[in-house]
N, C-alpha and C positions, 0 to 999 in steps of 0.2 A: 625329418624324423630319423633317415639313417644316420644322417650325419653326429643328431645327437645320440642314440646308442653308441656309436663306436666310440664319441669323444668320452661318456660315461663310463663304458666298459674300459680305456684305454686309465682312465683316471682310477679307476677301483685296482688293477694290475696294479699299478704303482703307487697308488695312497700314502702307505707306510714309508715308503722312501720321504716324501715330500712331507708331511706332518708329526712325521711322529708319533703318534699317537697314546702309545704309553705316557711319555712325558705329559701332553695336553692332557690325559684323565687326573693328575695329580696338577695340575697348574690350573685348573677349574675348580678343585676340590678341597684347595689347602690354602687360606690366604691367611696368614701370619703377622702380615705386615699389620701392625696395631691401627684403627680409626674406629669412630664415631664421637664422639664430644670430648675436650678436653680434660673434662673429670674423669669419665671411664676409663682415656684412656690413661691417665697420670695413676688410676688404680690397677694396671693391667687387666683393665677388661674383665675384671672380675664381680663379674651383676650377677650370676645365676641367683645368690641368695640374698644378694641388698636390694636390686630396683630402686627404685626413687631415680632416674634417668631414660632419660628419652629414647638413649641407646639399650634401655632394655627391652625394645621391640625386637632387639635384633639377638638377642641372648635368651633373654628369661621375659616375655611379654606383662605374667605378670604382676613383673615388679612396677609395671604403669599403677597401678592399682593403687600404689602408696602416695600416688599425686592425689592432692585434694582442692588443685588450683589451677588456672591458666597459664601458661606459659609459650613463648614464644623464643626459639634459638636456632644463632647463627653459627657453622662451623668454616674457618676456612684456614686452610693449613697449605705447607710445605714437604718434601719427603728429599732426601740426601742421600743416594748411594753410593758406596765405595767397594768396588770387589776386586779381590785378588784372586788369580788364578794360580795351577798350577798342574803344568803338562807335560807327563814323562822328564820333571825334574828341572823345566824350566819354569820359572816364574814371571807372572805379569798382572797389573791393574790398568782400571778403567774405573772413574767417576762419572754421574749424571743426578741430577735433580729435576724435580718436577713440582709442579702446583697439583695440592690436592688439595681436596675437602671433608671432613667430617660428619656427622650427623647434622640435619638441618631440618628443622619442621615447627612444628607444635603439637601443643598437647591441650585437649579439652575435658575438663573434669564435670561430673555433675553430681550431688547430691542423693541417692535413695531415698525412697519414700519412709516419712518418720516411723510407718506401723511396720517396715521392713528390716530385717537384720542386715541388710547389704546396705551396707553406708556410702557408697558412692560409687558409680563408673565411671572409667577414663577410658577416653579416645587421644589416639598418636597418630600424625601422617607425618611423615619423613620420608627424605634422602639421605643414603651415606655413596660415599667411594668405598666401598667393598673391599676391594685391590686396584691395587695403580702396578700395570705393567711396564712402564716408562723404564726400560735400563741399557744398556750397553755393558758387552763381556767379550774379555779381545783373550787368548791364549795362542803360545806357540812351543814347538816341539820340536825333533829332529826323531826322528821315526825309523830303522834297522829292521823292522820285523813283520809289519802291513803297508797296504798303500787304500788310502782312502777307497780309490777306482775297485778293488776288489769286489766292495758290494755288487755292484756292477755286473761283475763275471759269477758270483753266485747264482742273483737274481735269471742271468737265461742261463745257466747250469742247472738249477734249482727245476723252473719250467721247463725243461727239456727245448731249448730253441733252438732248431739243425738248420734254420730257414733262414737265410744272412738280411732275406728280405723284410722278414718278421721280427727279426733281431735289430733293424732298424728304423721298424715303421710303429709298433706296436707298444715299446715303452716307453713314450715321449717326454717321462718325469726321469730319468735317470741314462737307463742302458741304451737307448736309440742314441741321447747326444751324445754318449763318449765313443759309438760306434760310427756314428758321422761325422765326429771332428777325430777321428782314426787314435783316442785315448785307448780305447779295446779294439784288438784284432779280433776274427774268425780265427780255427786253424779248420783246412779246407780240404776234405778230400777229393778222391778225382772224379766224383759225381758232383763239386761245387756245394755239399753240404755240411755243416760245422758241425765237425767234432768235437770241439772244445773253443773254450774263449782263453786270452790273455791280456797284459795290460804292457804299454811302454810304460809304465811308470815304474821306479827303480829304489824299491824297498828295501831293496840286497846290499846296496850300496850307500843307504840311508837318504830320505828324503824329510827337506823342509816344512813340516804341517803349523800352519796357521790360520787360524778363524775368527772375525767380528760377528756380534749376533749384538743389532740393534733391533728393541721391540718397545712400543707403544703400546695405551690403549687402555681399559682398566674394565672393570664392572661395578657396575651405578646400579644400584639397591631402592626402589621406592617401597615403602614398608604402612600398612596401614592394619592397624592395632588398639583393639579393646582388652580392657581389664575390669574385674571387679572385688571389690573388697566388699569380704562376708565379716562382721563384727569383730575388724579392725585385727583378725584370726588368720584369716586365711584368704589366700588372695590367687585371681585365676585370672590367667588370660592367653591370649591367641594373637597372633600376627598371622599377614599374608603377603609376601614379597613378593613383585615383580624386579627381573634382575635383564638387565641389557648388557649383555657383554663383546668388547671388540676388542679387537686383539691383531693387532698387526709386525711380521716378522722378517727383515730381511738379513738373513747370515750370509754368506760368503767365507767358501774353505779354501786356500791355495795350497796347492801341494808341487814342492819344485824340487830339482835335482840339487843335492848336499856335495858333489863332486867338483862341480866346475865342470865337467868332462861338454867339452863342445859338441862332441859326435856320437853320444849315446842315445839319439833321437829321441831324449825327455828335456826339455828345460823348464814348463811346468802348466798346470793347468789349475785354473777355477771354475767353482760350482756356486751359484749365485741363487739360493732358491727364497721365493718371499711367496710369505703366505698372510692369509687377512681371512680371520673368520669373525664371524659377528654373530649375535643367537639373541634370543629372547627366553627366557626361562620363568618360571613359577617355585616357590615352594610355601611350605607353611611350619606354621611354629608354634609348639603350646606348652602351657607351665604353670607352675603354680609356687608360692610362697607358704607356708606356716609357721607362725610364731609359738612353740609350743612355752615361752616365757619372753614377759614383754624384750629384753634386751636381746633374746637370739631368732633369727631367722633362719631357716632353710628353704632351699630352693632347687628345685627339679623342671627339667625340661627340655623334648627332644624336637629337633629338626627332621622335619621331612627332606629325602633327597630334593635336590632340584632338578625339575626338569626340564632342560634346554632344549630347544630348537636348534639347529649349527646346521650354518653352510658357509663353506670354503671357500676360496677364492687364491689361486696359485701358478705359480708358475717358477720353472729351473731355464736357467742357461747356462752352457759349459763352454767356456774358452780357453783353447791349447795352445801351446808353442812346443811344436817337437822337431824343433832344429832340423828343418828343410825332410824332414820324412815322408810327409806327405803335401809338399808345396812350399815355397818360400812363406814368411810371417805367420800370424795367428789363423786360424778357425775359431769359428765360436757358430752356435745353436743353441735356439731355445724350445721351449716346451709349443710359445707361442708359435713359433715357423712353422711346426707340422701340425698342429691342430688347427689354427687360423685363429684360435683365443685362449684365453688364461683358461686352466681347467675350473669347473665348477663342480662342487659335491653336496650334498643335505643329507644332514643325518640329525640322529638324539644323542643325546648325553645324559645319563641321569647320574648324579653326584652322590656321595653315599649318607648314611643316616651318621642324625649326630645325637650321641648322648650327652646331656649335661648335668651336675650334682653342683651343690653351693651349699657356704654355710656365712652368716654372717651376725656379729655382735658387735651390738650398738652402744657406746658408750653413753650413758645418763640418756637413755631413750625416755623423752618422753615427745605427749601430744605437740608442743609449741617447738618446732625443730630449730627454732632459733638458740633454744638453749642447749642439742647436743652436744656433745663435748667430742664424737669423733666417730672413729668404727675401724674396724678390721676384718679381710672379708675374703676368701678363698675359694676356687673355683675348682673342679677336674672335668674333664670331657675324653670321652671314646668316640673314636672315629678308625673303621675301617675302612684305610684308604685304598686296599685290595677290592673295595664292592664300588668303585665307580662303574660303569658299563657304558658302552655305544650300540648302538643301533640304526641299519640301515632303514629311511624312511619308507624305501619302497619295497621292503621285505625280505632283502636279500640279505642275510645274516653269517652267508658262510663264513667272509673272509672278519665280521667283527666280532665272529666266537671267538676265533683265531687271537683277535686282540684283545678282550675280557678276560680268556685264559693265558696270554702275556703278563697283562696288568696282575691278575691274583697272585700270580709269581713273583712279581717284582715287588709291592707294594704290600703292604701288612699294617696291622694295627697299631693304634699311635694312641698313649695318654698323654693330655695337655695340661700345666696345673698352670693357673693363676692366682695370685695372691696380690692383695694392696688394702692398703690405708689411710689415713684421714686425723687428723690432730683440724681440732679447731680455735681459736682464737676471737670470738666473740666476732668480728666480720669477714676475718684473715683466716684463710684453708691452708694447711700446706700437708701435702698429699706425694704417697709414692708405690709402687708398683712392682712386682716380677710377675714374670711370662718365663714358662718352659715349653718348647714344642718337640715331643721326642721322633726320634729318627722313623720316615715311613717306610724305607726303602728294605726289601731282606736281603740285597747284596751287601756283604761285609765291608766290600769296599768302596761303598757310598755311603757318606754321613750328612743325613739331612735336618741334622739337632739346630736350635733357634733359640734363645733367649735375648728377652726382652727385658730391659732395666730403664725405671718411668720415673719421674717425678715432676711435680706442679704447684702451681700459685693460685688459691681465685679467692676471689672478693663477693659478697652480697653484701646486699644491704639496701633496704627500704622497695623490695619488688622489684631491684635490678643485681644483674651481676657478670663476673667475669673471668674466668681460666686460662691458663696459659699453661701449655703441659710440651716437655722434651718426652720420648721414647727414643730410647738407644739400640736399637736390635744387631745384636751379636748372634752372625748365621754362620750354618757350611752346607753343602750341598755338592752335589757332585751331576756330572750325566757323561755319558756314551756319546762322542763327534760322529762312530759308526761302528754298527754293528756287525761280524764277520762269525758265521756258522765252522767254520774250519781253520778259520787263523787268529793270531794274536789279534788284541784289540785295546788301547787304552783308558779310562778313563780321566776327565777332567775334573781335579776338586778345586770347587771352589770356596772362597771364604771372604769374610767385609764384615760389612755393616751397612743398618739403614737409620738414618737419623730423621725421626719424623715430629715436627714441632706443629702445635693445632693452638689456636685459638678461639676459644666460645664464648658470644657476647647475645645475651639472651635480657628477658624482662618477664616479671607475672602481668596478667592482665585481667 
């Protein structure tokens, strides 16, 4: 029982060094990257006010309502990353691809009763891939003005740590290892208590900064959804999500001496921290369609936050080479060596609310959909990515006020437009799409703007059919390698592309 308070207390001290946490409120809360069935996404995911897709459980529920048949589909796709960085003026990429999936389920329609104005209810169970975490992001710099280790000498600046003891025993996610593999000094006065911290790392002189951040993992959506259509007028419906999310992270920063100089006791050190959080979450979804003339629809509908479960799973190692300073070759520690295991955390997450508006017009709507000739269909959504929030599970809320009133600083509200269309061809679709996602960030000098450019092919005909849809997503984004209260500090912007190809092979039954 002691042992676990101190490992929990020693984890909560250090939390934010090791997760991040701003970052993860917005990497839960924003997933841009286009899925769920090849049509949706070939029209940029723009259902709020069309429905008739299975992926409208996950947008606008309902638009299920506008099903008046069985069906059954299959989604299974690809995603292609390419990103370029670029750090204090040097530039760099990294490519990676991954298998994903799309929507996948079915849908059950039934009939209303003749003496009822509700002509028919549909049911939807599905899986989508939400978000696919799968990427790799390599950047490097040469650095004149901080040195990574800095946090470091904040962090017991900051807490008042005079206790050289305390200062090596106590923050075993960051300041303990750079203090036992001798990256930070003490300075010592003659009662043996610290006055101050320092770092042999040589910022004066310009150092080396480079970093890989490989991460896995995604969140998997199972979504179960009724609709009902009221005299072919107006159409209502609800989903209820369950969401699994894992998420695993290993970066690695090196920071080495830009001199050559053999005897300035830095030649360089890494910090190696992987983190692996996994959660379970809930939310819910409701909406509605009105035709207020047969060819247009509108469509309204908001999300409830989600709310997640989260527990951590982490651990840092740091290994030095400071040219015989403190012993011939390397040092290295990890978080593991003084605790005796990986740190563990539980907490909540709740993701913020989402609005959504649609409008859509059907070309030659009529009852036999075999005969429309097409549609066009646009989307907006509000989402304050400032109201994500954490919460500690066992009540202790000081240090994730701390981070809620971070996150409202950093992050602000964001409008999303989609738009897409549809030309039909008697059994031949061909179909195409935009996506905007505007910048969440209220730092100037982070751009976190997204657009996505769709198009696609599908086929029915005779209760079977088939989609094929490219998404081309043109991104930028930026984040912080590390944060420093008193000194310079850079950011990384990055920029790419995600190229996400799906295919949907589905049948009525």
């Amino acid at each position: 029982m002691i042992r676990r308070f101190l490992l929990t207390g020693s984890i909560f001290i250090s939390l934010y060094s090791v997760a991040q946490i701003p970052e993860d409120a917005l990497r839960y809360s924003r997933y841009t990257t286009p899925t769920g069935t090849a049509r949706s996404m070939a029209i940029g995911g723009a259902l709020t006010g069309l429905g008739g897709d299975l992926t409208s459980s996950y947008y606008n529920p309902a638009g299920l309502a506008l099903f008046k048949t069985n069906e059954f589909i299959l989604s299974p796709g690809v995603n292609l990353n390419n990103n370029k960085s670029n750090y204090l003026g040097t530039s760099d990429k990294e490519n990676q691809s991954a298998f994903n999936f799309g929507t996948t389920g079915f849908i059950l329609a039934s009939p209303g009763s003749g003496r009822s104005n509700w002509k028919n209810w549909t049911y939807g169970f599905s899986v989508n891939r939400i978000a696919n975490f799968k990427n790799s992001v390599t950047y490097n710099g040469v650095n004149n003005r901080s040195s990574y280790s800095e946090k470091y000498l904040e962090e017991l600046i900051d807490n008042n740590v005079t206790d050289p003891n305390s200062a090596a025993q106590d923050y075993p996610f960051g300041p303990s290892l750079a203090i036992n593999t001798y990256l930070v000094e003490p300075d010592l006065n003659a009662n043996g208590d610290a006055t101050g911290y320092y770092t042999l790392a040589t910022p004066q002189t310009g150092v080396n900064q480079e970093q890989v951040i490989n991460t896995s993992g995604g969140v998997t959506a199972m979504n179960i959804a009724a609709a009902g259509n009221l005299s072919d007028k107006f159409y209502v419906g609800a989903s209820f999500s369950f969401e699994w999310l894992n998420y695993e992270r290993i970066q690695t920063f090196k920071e080495s001496d830009n001199t050559g100089n053999a005897t300035n006791n830095f030649n360089y050190f890494t910090t190696e921290d992987y983190l692996k959080t996994e959660s379970a979450g809930v939310n819910l979804k409701l909406g509605m369609i009105y035709k207020p003339i047969e060819q247009l629809r509108i469509g309204l509908a908001v999300h409830t936050p989600t709310f997640h479960s989260m527990e951590d799973l982490y651990n840092t190692t740091i290994t030095t080479d400071l040219e015989g300073y403190a012993g011939s070759g390397t040092l290295k520690q990890s978080s593991e060596d003084l605790l005796g295991q990986y740190g563990q955390y539980a907490y909540s997450f709740n993701s913020p609310w989402r609005f959504m508006g649609g409008v859509a017009y059907v070309i030659r709507e009529v009852k036999d959909v075999t005969k429309q000739r097409g549609f066009i269909t646009a989307d907006i959504e509000f989402t304050d990515y400032g109201g994500g929030k954490f919460t500690d599970e066992n009540g202790s809320d000081a240090y994730f006020n701390g981070v809620n009133d971070l996150i409202k600083s950093e992050y602000k509200n964001a409008i999303n437009v989609r738009v897409g269309g549809e030309l039909k061809f008697n059994t031949i679709m061909v179909r195409a799409g935009f996506g905007y996602y505007s910048n969440p960030y209220e730092d100037p000098e982070l751009d976190g703007t997204r657009m996505n450019l769709s198009g696609g092919l599908g086929y029915r005909n005779k209760g079977k059919f088939i989609d094929l849809t490219y998404v081309h997503q043109i991104l930028n984004d930026g984040f912080y390698p590390y944060r420093l209260s008193d000194n310079y500090f850079a950011p990384v912007d990055m920029s790419g592309s995600v190229g996400s190809l799906m295919l949907t092979v589905g049948f009525k039954f």
